[in-house]
ZAZA-131237 format. One line per field, with one value per residue: residue number from 1; x, y, z of N, C-alpha, C, CB in turn; residue in three letters. Coordinates in nm, 3 decimals, padded with zeros to 5 digits. Glycine has a CB too. Layout:
% residues N
seq = [NUM, ...]
npx = [X, ...]
npy = [Y, ...]
npz = [Z, ...]
capx = [X, ...]
capy = [Y, ...]
capz = [Z, ...]
cpx = [X, ...]
cpy = [Y, ...]
cpz = [Z, ...]
cbpx = [X, ...]
cbpy = [Y, ...]
cbpz = [Z, ...]
type = [ALA, ...]
This chain:
% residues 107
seq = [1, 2, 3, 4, 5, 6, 7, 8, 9, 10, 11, 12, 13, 14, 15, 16, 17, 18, 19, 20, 21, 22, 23, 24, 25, 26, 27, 28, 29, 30, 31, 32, 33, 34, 35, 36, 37, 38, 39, 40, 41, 42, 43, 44, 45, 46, 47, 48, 49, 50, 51, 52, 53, 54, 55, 56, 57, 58, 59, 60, 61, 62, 63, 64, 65, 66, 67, 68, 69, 70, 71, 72, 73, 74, 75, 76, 77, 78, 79, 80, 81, 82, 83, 84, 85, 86, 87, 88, 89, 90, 91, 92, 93, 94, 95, 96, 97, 98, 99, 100, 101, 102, 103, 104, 105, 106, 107]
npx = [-16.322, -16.482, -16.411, -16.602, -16.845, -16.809, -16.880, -17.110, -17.228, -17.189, -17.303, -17.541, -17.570, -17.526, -17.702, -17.974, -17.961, -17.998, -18.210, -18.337, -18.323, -18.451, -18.677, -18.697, -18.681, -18.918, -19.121, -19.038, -19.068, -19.375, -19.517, -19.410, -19.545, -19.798, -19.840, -19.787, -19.975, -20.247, -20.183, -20.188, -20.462, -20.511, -20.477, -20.673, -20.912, -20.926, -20.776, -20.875, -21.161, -21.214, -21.306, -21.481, -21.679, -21.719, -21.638, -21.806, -21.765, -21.806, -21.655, -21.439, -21.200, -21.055, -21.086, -20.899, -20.664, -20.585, -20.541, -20.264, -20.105, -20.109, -19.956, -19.724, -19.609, -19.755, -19.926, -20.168, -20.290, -20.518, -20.853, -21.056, -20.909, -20.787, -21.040, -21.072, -20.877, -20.932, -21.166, -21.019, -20.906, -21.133, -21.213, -20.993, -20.889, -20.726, -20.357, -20.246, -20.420, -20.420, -20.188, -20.210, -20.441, -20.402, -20.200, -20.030, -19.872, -19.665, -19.492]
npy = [08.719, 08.956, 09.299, 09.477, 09.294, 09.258, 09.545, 09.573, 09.377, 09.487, 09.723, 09.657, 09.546, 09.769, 09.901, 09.794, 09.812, 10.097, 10.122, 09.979, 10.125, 10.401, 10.287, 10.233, 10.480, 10.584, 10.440, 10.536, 10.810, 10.820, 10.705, 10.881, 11.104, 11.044, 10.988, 11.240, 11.409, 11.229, 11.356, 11.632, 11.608, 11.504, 11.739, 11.921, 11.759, 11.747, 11.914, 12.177, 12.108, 11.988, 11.733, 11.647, 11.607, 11.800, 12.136, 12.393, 12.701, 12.699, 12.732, 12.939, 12.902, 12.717, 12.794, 12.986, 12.899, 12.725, 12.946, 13.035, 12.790, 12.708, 12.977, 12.957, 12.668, 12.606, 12.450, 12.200, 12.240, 12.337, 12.418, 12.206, 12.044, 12.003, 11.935, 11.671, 11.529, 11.578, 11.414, 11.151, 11.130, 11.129, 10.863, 10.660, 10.692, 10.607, 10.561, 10.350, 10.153, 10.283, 10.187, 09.927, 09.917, 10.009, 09.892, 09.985, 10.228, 10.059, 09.935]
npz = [-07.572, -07.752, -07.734, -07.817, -07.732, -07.461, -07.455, -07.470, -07.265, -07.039, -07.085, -07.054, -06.763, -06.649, -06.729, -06.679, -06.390, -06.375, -06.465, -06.278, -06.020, -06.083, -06.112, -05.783, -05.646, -05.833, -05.672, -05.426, -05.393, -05.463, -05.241, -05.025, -05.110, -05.088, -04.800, -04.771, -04.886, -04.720, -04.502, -04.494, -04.552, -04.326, -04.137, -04.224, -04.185, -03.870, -03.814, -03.874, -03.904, -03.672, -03.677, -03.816, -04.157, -04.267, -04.272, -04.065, -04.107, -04.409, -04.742, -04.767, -04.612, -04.696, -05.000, -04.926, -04.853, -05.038, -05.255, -05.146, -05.100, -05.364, -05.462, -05.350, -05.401, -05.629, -05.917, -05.828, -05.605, -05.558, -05.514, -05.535, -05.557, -05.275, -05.157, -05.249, -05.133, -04.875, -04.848, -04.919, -04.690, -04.538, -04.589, -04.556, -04.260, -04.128, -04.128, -04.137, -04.328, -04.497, -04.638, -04.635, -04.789, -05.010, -05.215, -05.428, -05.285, -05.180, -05.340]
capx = [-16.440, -16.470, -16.426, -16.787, -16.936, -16.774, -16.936, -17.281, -17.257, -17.143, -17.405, -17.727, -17.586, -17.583, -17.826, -18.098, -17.924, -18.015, -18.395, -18.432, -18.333, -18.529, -18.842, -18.750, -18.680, -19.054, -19.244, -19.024, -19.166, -19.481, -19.526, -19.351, -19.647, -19.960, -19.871, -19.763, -20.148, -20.288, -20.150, -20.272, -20.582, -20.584, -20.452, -20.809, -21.030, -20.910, -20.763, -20.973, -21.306, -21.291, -21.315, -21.637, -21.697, -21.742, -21.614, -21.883, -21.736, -21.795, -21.564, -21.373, -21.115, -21.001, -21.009, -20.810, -20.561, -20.565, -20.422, -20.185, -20.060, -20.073, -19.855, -19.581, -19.601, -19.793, -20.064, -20.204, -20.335, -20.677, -20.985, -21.108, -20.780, -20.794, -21.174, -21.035, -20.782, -21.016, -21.249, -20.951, -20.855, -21.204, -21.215, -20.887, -20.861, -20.592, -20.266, -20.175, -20.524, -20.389, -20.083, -20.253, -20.504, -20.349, -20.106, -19.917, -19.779, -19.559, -19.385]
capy = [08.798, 09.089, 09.453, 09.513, 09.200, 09.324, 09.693, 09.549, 09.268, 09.557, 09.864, 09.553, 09.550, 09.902, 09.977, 09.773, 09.841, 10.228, 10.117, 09.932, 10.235, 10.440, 10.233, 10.264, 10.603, 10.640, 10.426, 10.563, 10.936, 10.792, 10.658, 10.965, 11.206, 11.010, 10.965, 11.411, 11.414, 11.242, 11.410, 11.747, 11.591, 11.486, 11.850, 11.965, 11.710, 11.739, 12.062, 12.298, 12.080, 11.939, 11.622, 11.660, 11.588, 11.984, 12.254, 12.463, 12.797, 12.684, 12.783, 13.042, 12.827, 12.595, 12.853, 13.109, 12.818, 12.691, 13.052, 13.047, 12.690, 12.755, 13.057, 12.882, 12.540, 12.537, 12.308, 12.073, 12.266, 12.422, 12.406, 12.071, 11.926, 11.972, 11.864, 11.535, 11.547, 11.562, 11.292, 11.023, 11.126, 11.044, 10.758, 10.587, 10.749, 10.543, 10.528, 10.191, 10.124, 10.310, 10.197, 09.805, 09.899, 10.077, 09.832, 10.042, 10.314, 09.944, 09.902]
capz = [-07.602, -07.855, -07.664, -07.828, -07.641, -07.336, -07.351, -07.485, -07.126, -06.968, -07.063, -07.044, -06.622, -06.592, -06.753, -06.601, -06.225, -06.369, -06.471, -06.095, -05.928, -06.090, -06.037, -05.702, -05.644, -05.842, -05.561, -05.306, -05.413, -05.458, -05.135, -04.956, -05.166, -05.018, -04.689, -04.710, -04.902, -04.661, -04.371, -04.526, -04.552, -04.157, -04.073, -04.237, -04.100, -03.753, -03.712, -03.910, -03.918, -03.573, -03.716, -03.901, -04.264, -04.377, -04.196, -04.023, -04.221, -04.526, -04.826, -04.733, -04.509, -04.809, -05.089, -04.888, -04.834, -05.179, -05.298, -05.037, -05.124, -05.520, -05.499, -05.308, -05.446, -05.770, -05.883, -05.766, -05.434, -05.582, -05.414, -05.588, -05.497, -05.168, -05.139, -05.278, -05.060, -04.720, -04.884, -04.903, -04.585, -04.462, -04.626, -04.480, -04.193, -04.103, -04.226, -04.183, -04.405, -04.681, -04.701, -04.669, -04.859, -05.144, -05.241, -05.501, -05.262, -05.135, -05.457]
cpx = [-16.396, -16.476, -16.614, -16.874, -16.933, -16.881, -17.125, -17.328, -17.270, -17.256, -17.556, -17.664, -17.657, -17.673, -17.955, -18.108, -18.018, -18.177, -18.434, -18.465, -18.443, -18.664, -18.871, -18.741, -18.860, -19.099, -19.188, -19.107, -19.305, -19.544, -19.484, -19.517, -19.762, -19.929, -19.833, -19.933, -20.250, -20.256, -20.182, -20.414, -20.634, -20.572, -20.586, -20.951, -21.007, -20.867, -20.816, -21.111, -21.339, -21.328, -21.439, -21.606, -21.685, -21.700, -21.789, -21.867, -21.759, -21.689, -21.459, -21.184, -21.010, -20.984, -20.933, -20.692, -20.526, -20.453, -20.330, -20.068, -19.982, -19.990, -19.722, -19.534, -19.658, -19.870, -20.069, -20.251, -20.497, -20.765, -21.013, -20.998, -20.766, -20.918, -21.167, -20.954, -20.864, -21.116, -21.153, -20.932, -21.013, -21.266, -21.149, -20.831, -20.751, -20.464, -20.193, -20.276, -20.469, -20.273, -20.077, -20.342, -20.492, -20.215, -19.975, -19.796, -19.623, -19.490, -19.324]
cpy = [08.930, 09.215, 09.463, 09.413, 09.233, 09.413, 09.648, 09.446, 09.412, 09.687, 09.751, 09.588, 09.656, 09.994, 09.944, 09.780, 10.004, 10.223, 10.095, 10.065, 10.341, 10.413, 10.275, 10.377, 10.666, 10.585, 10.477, 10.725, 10.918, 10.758, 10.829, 11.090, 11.121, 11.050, 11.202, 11.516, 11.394, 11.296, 11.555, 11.754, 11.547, 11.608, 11.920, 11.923, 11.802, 11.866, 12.158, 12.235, 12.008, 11.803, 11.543, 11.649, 11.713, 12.054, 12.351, 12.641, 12.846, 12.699, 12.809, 12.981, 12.785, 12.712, 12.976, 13.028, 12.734, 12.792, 13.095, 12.951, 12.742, 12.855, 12.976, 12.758, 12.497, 12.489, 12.226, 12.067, 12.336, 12.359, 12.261, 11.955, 11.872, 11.939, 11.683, 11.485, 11.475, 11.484, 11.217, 11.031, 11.063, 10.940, 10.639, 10.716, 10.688, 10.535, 10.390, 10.106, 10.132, 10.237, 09.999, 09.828, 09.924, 09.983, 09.912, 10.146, 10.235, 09.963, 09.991]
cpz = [-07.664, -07.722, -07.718, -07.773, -07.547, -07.288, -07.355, -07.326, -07.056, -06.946, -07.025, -06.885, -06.566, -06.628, -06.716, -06.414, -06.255, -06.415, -06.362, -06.045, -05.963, -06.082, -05.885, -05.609, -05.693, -05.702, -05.467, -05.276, -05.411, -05.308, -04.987, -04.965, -05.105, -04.902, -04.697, -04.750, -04.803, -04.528, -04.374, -04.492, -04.379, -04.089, -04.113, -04.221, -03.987, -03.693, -03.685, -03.879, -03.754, -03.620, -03.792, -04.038, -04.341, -04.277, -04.179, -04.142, -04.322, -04.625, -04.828, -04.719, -04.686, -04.913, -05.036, -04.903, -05.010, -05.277, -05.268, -05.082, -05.309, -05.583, -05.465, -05.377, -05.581, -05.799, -05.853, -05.632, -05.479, -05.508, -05.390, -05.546, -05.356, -05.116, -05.147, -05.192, -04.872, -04.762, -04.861, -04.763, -04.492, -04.426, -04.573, -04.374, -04.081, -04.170, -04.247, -04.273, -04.503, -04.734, -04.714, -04.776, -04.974, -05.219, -05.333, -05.457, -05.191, -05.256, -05.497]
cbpx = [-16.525, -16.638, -16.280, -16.850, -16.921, -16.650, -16.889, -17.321, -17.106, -17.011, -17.426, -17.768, -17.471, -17.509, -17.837, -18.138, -17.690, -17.902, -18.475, -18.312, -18.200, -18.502, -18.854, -18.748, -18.547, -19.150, -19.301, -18.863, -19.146, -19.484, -19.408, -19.172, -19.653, -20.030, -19.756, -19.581, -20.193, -20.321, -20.003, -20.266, -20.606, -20.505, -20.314, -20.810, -21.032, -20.835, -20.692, -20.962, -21.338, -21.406, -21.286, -21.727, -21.800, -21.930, -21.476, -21.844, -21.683, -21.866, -21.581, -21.456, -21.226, -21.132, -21.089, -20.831, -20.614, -20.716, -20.433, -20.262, -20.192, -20.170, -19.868, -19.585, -19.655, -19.745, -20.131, -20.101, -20.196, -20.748, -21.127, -21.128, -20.635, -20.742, -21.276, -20.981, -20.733, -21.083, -21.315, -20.815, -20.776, -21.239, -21.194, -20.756, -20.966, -20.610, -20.179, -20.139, -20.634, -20.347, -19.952, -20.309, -20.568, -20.289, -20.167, -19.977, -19.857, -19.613, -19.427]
cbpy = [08.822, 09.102, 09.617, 09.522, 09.078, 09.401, 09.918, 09.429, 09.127, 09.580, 10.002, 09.298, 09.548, 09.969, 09.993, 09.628, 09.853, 10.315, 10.007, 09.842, 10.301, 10.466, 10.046, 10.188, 10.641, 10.589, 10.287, 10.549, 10.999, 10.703, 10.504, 11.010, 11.235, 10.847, 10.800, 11.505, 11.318, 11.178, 11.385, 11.766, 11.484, 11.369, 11.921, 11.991, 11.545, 11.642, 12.127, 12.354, 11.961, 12.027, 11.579, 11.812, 11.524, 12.065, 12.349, 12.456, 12.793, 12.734, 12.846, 13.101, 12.658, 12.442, 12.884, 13.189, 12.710, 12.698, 13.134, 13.010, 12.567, 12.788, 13.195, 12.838, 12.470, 12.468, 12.248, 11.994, 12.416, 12.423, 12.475, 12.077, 11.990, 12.047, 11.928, 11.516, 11.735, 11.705, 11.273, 10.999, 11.282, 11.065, 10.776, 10.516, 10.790, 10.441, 10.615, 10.081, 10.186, 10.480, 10.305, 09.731, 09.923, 10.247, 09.723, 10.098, 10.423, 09.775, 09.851]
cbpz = [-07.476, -07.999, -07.763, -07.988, -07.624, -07.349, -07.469, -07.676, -07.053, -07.021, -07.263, -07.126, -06.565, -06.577, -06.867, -06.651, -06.165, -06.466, -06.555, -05.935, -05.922, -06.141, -06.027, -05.669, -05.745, -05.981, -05.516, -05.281, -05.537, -05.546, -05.158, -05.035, -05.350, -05.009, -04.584, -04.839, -04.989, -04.684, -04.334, -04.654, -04.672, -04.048, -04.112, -04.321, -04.057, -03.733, -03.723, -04.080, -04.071, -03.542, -03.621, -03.884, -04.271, -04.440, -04.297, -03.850, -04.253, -04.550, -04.855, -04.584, -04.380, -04.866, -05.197, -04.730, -04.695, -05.241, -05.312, -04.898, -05.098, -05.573, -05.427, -05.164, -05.354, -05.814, -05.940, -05.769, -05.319, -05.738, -05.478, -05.761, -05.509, -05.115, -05.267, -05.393, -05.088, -04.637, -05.022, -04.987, -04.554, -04.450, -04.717, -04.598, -04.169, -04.095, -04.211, -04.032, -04.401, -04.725, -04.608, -04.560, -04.830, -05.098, -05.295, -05.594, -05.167, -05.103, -05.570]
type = [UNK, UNK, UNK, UNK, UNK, UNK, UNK, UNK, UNK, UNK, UNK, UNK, UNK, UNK, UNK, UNK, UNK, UNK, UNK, UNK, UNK, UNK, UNK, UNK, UNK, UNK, UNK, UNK, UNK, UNK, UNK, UNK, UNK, UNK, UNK, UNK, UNK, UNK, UNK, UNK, UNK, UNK, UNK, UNK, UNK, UNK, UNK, UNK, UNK, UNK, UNK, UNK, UNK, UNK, UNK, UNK, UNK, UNK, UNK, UNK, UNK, UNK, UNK, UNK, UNK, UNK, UNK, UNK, UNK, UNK, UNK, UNK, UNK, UNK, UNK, UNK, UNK, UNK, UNK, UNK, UNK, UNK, UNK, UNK, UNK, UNK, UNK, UNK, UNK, UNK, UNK, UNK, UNK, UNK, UNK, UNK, UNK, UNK, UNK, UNK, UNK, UNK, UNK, UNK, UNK, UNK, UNK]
C-alpha cells in the first residue's frame, strides 16, 4: 500500500473517532444543561413560590434575580428566560419524565 492510502485509511479512523466524540460530548452537555435548567426551575417553583404556579410577590423576585444571574453568567438568564424556565419545570415536574419524555437529552 501507497504511504498516501495509508494516511487517507488512517485520517477517515481518526477522524470519524473525532466526529463521535464530539457528538457525544454535545449530548453529554446537552443533557447536563436541562437537568441544571430544570433544577433552577424547581429551586423557583418550590423554594421561592411555595410550590404554586406564580409567586405571590409578583415580579420583583425573578427580575431582581435575572440581573443578578446576567451579570455573572451572561445571557440567557433574563426575565422571559426564566419564566420559561418555571413553566417547563411545571410542566415535567419530574425528572425522570423529562429525561423519558424528552428523548433527545438521551443521545
Amino acid at each position: 500500500m501507497s504511504d498516501e492510502i495509508v494516511e487517507n485509511l488512517l485520517y477517515e479512523k481518526i477522524s470519524a473517532l473525532i466526529a463521535a466524540a464530539r457528538g457525544q460530548v454535545r449530548s453529554a452537555v446537552n443533557q447536563v444543561m436541562v437537568l441544571t435548567y430544570w433544577q433552577i426551575d424547581r429551586f423557583i417553583v418550590e423554594d421561592e413560590q411555595a410550590g404554586e404556579a406564580q409567586a405571590e410577590y409578583g415580579k420583583a423576585v425573578l427580575q431582581g434575580l435575572s440581573q443578578r444571574l446576567l451579570s455573572e453568567f451572561g445571557k440567557g438568564f433574563n426575565v422571559r428566560n426564566l419564566r420559561n424556565m418555571r413553566q417547563f419545570y411545571l410542566i415535567f415536574p419530574n425528572w425522570n419524565a423529562v429525561r423519558s419524555d424528552l428523548n433527545w437529552t438521551l443521545k
